[in-house]
PyMOL Python script that loads the backbone (N, CA, C, O; Angstrom):
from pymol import cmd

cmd.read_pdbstr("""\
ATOM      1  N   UNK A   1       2.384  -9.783   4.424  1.00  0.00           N
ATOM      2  CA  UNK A   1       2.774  -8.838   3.382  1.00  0.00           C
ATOM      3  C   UNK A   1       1.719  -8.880   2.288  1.00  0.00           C
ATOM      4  O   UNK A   1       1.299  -9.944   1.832  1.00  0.00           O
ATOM      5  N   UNK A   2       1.287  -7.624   1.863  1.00  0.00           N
ATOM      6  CA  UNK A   2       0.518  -7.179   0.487  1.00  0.00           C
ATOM      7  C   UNK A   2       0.882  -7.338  -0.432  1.00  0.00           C
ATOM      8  O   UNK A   2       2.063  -7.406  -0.090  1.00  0.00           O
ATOM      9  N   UNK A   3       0.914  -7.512  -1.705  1.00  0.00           N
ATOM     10  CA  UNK A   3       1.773  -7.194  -2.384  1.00  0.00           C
ATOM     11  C   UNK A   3       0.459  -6.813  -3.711  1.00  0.00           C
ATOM     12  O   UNK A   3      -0.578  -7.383  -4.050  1.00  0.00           O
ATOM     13  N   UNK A   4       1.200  -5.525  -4.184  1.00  0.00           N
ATOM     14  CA  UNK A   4       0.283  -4.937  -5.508  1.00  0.00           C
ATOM     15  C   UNK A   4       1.134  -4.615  -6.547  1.00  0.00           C
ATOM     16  O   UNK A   4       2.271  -4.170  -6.393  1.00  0.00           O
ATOM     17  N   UNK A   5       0.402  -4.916  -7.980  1.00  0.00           N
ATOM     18  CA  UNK A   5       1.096  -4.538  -9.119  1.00  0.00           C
ATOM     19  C   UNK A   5       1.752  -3.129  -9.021  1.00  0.00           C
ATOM     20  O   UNK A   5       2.956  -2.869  -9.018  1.00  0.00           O
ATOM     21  N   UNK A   6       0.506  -2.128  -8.927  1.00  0.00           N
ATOM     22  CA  UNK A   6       0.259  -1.001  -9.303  1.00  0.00           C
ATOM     23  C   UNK A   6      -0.729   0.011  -8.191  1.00  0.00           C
ATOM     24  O   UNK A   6      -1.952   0.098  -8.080  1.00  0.00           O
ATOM     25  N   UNK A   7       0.194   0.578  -7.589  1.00  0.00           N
ATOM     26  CA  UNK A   7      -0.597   1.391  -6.370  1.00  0.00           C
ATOM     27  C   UNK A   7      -0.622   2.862  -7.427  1.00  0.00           C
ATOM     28  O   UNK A   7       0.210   3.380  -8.171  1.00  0.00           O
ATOM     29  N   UNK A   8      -2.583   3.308  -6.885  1.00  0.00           N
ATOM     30  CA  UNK A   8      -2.918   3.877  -7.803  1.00  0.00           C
ATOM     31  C   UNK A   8      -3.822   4.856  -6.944  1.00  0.00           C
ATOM     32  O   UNK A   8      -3.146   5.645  -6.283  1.00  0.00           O
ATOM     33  N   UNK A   9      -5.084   4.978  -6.812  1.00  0.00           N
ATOM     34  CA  UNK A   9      -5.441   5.709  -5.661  1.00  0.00           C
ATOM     35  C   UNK A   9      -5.732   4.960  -4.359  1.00  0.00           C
ATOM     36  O   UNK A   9      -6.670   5.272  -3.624  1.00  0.00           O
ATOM     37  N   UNK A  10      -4.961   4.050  -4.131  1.00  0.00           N
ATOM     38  CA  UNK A  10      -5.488   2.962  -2.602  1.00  0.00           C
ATOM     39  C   UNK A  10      -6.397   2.546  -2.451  1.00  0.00           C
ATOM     40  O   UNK A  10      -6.517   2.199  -1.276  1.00  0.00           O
ATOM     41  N   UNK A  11      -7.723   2.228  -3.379  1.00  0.00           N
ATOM     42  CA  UNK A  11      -8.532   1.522  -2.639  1.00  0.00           C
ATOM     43  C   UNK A  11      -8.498   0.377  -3.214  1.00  0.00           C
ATOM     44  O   UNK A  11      -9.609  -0.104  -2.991  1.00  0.00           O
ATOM     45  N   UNK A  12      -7.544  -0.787  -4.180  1.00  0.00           N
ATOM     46  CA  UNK A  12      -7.876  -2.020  -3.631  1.00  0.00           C
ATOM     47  C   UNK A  12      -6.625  -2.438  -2.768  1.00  0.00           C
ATOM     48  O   UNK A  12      -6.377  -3.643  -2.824  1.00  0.00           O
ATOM     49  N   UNK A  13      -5.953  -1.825  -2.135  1.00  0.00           N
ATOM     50  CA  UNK A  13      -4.822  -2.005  -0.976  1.00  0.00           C
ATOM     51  C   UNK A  13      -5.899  -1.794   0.262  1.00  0.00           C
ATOM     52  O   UNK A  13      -5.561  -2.571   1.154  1.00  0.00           O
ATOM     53  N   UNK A  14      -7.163  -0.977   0.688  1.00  0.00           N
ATOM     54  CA  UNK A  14      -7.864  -0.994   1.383  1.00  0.00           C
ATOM     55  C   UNK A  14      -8.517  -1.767   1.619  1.00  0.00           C
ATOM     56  O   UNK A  14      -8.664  -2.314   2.712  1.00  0.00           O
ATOM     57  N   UNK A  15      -9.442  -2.126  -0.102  1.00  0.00           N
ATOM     58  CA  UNK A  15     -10.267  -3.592   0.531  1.00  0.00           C
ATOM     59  C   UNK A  15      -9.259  -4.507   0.814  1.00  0.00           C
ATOM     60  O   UNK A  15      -9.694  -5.292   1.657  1.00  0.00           O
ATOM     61  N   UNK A  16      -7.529  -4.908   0.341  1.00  0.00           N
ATOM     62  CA  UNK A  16      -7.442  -6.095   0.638  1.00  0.00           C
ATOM     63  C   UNK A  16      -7.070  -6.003   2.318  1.00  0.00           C
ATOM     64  O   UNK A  16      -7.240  -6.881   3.164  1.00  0.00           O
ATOM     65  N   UNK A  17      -6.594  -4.848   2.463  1.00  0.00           N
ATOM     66  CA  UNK A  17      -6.422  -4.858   4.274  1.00  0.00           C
ATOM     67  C   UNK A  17      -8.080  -5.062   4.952  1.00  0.00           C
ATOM     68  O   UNK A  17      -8.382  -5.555   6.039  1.00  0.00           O
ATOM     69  N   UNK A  18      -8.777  -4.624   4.129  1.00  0.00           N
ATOM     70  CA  UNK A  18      -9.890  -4.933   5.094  1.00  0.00           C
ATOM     71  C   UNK A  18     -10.557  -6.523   4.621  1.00  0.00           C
ATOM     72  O   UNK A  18     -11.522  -7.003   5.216  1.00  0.00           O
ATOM     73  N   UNK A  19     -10.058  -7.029   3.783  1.00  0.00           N
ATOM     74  CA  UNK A  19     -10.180  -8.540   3.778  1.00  0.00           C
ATOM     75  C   UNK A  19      -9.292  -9.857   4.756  1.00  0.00           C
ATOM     76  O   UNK A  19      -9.489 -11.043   5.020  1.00  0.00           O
ATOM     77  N   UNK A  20      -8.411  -8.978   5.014  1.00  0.00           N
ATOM     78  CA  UNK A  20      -7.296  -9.438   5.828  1.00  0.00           C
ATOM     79  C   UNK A  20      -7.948  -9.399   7.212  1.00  0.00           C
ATOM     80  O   UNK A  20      -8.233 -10.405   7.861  1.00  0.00           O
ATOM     81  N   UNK A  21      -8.179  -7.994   7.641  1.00  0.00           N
ATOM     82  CA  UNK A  21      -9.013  -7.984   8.943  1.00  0.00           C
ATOM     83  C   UNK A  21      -9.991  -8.577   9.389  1.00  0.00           C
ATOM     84  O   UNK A  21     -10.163  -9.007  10.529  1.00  0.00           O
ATOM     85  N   UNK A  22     -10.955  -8.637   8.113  1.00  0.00           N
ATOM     86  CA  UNK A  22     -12.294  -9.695   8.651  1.00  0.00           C
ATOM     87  C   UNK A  22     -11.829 -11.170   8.867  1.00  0.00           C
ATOM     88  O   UNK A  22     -12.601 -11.984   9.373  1.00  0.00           O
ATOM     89  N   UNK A  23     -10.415 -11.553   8.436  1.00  0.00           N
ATOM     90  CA  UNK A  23     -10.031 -12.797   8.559  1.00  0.00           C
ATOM     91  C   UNK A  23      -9.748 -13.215  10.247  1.00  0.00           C
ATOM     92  O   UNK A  23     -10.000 -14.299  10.774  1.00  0.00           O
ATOM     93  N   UNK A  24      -9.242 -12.182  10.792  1.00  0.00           N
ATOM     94  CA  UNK A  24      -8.344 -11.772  11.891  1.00  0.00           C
ATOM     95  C   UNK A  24      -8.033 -10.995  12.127  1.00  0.00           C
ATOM     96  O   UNK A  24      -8.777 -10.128  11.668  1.00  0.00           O
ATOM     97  N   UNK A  25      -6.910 -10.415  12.894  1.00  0.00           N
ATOM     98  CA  UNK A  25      -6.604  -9.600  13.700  1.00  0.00           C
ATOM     99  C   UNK A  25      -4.822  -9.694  13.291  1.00  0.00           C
ATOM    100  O   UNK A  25      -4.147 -10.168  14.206  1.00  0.00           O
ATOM    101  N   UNK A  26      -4.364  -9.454  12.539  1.00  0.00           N
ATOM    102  CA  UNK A  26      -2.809  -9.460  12.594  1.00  0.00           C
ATOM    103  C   UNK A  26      -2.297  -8.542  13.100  1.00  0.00           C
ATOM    104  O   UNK A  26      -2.843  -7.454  13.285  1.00  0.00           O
ATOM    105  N   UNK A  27      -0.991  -8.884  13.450  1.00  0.00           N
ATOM    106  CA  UNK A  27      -0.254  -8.207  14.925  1.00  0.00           C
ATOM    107  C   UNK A  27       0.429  -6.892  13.413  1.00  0.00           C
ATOM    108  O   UNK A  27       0.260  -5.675  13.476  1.00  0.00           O
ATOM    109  N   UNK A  28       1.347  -7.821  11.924  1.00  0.00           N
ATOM    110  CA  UNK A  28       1.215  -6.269  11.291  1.00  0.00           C
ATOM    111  C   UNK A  28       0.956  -6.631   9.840  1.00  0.00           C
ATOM    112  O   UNK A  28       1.205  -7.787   9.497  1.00  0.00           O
ATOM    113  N   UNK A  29       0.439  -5.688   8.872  1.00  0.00           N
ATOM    114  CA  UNK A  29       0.583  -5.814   7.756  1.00  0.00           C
ATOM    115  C   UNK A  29       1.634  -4.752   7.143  1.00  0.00           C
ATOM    116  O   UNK A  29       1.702  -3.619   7.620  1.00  0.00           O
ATOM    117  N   UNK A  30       2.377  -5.125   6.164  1.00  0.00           N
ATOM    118  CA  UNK A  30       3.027  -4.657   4.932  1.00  0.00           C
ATOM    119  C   UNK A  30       2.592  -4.769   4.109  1.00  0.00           C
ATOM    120  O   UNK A  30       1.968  -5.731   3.659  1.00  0.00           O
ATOM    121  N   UNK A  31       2.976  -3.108   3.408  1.00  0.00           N
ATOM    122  CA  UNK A  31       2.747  -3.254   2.384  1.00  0.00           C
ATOM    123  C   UNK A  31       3.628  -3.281   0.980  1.00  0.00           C
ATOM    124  O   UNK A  31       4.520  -2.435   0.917  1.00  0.00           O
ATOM    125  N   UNK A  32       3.474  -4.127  -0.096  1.00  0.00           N
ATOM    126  CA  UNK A  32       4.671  -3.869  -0.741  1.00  0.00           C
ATOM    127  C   UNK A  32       4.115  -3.781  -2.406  1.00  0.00           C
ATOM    128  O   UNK A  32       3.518  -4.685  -2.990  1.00  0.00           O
ATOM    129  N   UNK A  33       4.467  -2.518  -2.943  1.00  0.00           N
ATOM    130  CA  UNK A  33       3.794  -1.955  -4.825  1.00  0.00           C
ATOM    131  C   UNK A  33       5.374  -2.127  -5.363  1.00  0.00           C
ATOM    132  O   UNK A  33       6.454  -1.644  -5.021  1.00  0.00           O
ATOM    133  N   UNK A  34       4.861  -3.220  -6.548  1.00  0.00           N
ATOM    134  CA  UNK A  34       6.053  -2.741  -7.887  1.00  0.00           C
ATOM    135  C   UNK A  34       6.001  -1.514  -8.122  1.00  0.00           C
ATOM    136  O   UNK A  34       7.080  -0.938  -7.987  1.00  0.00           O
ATOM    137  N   UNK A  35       4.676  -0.557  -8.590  1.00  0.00           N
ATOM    138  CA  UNK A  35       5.002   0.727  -9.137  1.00  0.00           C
ATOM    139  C   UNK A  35       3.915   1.745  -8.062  1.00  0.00           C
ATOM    140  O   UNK A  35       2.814   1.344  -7.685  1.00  0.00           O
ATOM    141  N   UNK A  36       4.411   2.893  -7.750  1.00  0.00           N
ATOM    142  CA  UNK A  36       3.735   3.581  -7.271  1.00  0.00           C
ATOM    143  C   UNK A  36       4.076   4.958  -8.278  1.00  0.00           C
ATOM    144  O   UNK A  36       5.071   5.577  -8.654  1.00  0.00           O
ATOM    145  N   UNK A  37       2.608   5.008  -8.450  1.00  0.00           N
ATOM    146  CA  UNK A  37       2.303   6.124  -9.823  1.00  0.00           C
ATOM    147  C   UNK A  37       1.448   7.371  -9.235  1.00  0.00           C
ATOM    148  O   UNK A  37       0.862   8.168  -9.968  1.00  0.00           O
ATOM    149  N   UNK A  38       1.453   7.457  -7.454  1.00  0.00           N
ATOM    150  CA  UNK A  38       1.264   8.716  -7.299  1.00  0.00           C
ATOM    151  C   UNK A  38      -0.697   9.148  -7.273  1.00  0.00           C
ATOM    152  O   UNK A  38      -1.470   8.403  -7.875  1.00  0.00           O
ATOM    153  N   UNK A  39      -1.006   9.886  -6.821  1.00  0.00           N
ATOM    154  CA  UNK A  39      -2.150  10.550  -7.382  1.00  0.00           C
ATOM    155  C   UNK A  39      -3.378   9.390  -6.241  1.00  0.00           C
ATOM    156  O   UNK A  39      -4.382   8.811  -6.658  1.00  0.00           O
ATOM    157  N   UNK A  40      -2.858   9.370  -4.860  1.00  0.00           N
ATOM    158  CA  UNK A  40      -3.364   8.892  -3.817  1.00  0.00           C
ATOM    159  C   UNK A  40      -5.018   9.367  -3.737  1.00  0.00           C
ATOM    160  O   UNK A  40      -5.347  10.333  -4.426  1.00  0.00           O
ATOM    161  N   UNK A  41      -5.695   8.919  -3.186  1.00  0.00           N
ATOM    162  CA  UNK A  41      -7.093   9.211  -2.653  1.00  0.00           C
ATOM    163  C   UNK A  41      -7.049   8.749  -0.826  1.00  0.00           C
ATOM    164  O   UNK A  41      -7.572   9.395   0.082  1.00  0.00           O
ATOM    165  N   UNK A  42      -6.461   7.784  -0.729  1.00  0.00           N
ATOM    166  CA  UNK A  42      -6.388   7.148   0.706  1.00  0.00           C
ATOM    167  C   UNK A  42      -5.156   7.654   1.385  1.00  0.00           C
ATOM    168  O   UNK A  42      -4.219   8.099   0.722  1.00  0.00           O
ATOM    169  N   UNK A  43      -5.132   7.595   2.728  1.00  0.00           N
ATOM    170  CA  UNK A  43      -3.983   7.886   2.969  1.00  0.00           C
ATOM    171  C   UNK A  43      -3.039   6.363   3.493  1.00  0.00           C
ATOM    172  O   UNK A  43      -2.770   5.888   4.596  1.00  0.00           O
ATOM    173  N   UNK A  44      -2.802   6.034   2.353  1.00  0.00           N
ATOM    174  CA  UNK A  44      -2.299   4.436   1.963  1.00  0.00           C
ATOM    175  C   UNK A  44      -0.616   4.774   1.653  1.00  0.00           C
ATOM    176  O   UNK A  44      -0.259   5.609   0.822  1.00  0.00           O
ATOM    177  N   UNK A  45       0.535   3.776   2.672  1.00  0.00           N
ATOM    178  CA  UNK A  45       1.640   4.412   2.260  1.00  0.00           C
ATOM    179  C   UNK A  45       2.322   2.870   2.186  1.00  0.00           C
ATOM    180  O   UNK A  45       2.722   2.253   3.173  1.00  0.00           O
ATOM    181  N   UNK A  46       2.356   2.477   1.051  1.00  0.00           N
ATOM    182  CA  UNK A  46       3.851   1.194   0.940  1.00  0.00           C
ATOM    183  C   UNK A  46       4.857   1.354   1.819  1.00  0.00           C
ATOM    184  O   UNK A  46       5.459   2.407   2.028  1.00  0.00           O
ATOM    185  N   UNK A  47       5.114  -0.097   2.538  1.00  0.00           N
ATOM    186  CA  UNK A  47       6.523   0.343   2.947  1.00  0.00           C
ATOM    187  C   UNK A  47       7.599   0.223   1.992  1.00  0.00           C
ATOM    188  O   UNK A  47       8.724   0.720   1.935  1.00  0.00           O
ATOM    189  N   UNK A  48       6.734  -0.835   1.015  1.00  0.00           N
ATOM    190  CA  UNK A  48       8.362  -1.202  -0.199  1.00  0.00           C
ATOM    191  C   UNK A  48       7.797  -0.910  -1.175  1.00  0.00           C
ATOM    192  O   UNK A  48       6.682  -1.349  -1.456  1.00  0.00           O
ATOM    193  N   UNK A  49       8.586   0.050  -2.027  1.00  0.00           N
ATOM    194  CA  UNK A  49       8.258   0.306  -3.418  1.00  0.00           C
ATOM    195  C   UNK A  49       9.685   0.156  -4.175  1.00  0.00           C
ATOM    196  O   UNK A  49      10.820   0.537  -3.889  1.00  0.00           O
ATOM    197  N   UNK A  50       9.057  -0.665  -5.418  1.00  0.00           N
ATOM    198  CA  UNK A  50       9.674  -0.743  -6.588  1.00  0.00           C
ATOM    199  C   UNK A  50      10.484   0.202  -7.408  1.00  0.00           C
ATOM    200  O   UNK A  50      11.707   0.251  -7.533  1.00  0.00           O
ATOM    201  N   UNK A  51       9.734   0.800  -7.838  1.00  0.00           N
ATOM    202  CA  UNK A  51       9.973   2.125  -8.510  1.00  0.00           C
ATOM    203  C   UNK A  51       8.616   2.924  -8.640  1.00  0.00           C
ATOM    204  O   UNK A  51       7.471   2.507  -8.811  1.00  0.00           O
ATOM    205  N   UNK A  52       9.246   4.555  -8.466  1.00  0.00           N
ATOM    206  CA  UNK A  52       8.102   5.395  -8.019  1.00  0.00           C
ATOM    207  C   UNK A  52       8.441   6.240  -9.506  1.00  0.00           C
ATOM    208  O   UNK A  52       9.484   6.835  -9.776  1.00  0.00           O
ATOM    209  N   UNK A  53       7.060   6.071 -10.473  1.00  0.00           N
ATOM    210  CA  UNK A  53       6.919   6.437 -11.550  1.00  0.00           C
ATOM    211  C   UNK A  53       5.125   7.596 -11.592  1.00  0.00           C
ATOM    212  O   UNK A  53       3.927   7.312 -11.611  1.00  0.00           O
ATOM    213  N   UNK A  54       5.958   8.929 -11.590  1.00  0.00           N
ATOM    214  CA  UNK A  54       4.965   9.517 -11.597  1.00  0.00           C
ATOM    215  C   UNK A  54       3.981   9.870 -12.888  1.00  0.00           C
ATOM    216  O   UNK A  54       4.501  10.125 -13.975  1.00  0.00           O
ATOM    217  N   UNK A  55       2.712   9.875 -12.744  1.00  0.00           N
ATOM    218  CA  UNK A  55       2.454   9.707 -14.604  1.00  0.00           C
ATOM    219  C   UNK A  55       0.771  10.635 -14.406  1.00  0.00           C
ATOM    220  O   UNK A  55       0.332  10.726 -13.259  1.00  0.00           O
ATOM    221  N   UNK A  56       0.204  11.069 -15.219  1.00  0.00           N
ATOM    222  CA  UNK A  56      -1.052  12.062 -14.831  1.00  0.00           C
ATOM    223  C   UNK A  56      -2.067  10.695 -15.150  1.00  0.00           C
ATOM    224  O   UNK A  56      -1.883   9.641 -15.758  1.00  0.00           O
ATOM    225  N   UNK A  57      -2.974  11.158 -14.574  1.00  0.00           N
ATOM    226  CA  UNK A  57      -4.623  10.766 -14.067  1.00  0.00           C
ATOM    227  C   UNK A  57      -4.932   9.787 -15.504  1.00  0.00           C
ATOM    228  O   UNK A  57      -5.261   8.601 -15.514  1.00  0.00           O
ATOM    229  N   UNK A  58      -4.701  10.740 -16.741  1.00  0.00           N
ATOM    230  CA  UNK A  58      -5.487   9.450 -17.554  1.00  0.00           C
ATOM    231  C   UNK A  58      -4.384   8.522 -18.199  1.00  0.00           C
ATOM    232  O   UNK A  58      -4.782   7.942 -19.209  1.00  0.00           O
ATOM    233  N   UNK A  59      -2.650   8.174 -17.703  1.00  0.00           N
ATOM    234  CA  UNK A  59      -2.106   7.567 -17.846  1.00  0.00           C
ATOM    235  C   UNK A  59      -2.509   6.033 -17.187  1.00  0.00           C
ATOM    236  O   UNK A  59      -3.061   5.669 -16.149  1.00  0.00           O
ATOM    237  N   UNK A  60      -1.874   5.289 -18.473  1.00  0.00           N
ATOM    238  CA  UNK A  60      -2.580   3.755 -18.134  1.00  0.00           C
ATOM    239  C   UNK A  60      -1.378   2.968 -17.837  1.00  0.00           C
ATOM    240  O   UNK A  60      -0.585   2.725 -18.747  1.00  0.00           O
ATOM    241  N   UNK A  61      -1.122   2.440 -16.337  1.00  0.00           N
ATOM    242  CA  UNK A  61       0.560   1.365 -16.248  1.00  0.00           C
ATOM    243  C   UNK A  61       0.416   0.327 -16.489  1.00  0.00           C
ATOM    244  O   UNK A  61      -0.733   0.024 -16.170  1.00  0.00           O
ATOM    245  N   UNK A  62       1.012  -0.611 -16.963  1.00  0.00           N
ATOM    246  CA  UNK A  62       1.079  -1.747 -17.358  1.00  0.00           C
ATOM    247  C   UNK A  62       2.928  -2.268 -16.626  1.00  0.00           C
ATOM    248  O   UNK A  62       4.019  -1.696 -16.645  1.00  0.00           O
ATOM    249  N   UNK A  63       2.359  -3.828 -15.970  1.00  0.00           N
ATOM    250  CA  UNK A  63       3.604  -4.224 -15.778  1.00  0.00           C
ATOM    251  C   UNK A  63       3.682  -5.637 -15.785  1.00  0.00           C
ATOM    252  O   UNK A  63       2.888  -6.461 -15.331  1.00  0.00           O
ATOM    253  N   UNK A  64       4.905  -5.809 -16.450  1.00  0.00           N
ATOM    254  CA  UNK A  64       5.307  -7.589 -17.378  1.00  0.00           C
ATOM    255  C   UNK A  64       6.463  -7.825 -16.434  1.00  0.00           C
ATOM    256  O   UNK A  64       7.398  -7.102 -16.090  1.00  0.00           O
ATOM    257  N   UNK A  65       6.118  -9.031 -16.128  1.00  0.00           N
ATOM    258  CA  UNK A  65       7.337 -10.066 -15.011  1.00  0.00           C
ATOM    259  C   UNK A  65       7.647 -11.230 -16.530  1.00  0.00           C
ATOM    260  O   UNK A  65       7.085 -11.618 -17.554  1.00  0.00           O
ATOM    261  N   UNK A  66       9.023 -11.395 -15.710  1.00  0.00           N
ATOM    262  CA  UNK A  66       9.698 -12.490 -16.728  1.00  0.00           C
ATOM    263  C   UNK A  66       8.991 -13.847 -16.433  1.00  0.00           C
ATOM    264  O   UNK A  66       8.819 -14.726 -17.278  1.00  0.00           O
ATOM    265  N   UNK A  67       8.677 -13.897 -15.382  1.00  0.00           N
ATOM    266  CA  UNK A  67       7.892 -15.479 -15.187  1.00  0.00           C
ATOM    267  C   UNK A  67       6.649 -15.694 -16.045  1.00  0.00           C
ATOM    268  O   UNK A  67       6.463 -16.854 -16.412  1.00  0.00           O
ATOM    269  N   UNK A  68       5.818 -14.823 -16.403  1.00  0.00           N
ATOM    270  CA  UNK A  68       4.475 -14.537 -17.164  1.00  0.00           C
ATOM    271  C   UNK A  68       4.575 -14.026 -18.585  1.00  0.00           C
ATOM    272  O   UNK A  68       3.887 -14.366 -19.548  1.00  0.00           O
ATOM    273  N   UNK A  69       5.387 -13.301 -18.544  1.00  0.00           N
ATOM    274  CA  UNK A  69       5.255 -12.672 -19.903  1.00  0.00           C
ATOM    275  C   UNK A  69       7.069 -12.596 -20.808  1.00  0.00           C
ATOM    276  O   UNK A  69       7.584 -12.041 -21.778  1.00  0.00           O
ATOM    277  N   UNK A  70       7.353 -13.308 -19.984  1.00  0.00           N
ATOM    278  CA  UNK A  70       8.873 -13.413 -21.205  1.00  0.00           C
ATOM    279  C   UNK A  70       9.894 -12.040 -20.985  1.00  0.00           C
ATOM    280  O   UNK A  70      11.063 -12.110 -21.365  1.00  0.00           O
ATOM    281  N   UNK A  71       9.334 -10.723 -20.307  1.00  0.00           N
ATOM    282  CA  UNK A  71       9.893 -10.004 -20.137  1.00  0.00           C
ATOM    283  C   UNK A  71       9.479  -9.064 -18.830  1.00  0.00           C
ATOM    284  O   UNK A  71       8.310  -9.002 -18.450  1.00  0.00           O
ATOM    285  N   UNK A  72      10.430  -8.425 -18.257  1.00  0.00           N
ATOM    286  CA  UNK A  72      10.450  -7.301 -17.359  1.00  0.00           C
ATOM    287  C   UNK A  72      10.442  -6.161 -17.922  1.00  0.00           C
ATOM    288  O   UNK A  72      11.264  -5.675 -18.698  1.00  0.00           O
ATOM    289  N   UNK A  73       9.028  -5.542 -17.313  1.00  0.00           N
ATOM    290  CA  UNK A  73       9.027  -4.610 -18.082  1.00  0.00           C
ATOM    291  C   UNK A  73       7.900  -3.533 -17.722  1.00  0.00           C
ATOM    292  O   UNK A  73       6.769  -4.015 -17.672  1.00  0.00           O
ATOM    293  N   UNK A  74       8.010  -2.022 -17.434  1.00  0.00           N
ATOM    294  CA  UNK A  74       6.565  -1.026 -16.989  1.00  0.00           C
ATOM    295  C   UNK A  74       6.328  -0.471 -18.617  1.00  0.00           C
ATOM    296  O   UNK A  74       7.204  -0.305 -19.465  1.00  0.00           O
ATOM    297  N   UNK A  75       5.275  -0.310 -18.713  1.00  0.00           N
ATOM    298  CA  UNK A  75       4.653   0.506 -19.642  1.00  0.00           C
ATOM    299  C   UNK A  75       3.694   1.816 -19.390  1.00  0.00           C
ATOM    300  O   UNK A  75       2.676   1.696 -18.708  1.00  0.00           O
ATOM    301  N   UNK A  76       4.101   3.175 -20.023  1.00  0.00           N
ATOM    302  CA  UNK A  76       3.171   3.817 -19.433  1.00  0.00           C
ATOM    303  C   UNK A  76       2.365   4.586 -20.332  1.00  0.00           C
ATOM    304  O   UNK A  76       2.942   5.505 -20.913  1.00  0.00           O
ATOM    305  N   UNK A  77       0.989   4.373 -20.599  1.00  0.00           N
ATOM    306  CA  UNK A  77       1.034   4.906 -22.071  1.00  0.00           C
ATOM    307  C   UNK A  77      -0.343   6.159 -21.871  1.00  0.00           C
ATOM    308  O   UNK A  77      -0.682   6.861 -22.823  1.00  0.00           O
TER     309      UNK A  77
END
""", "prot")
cmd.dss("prot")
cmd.show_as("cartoon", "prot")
cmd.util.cbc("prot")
cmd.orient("prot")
């Protein structure tokens, strides 16, 4: 399993599948985004998403876990 903050136009879900591959050969990968904000370049599809928060091109996401930052929390500014 993948796991990404913030799926955005797919390419570091690409390099990390293709970091995965040069490792080996896995039988599968998943993928799994806290936020998917839309506005693809790859044709890159999560199987698990968080919450799907659509937001335009020069919107900036930000996202706080309670383990790190004291709170849960997306920001979209």
């Amino acid at each position: 399993i993948l796991i990404d903050d913030v799926i955005y136009t797919g390419r570091t879900l690409r390099a990390s599948i293709e970091a995965v591959m040069h490792s080996g050969r896995p039988k599968l990968i998943s993928l799994l985004c806290l936020v998917d904000r839309g506005h693809r370049e790859l044709p890159i599809s999560p199987k698990f998403i968080g919450k799907n928060i659509p937001t335009n091109e020069s919107d900036y996401v930000s996202v706080f876990l309670e383990e790190i930052d004291n709170i849960d929390k997306i920001e979209v500014t």
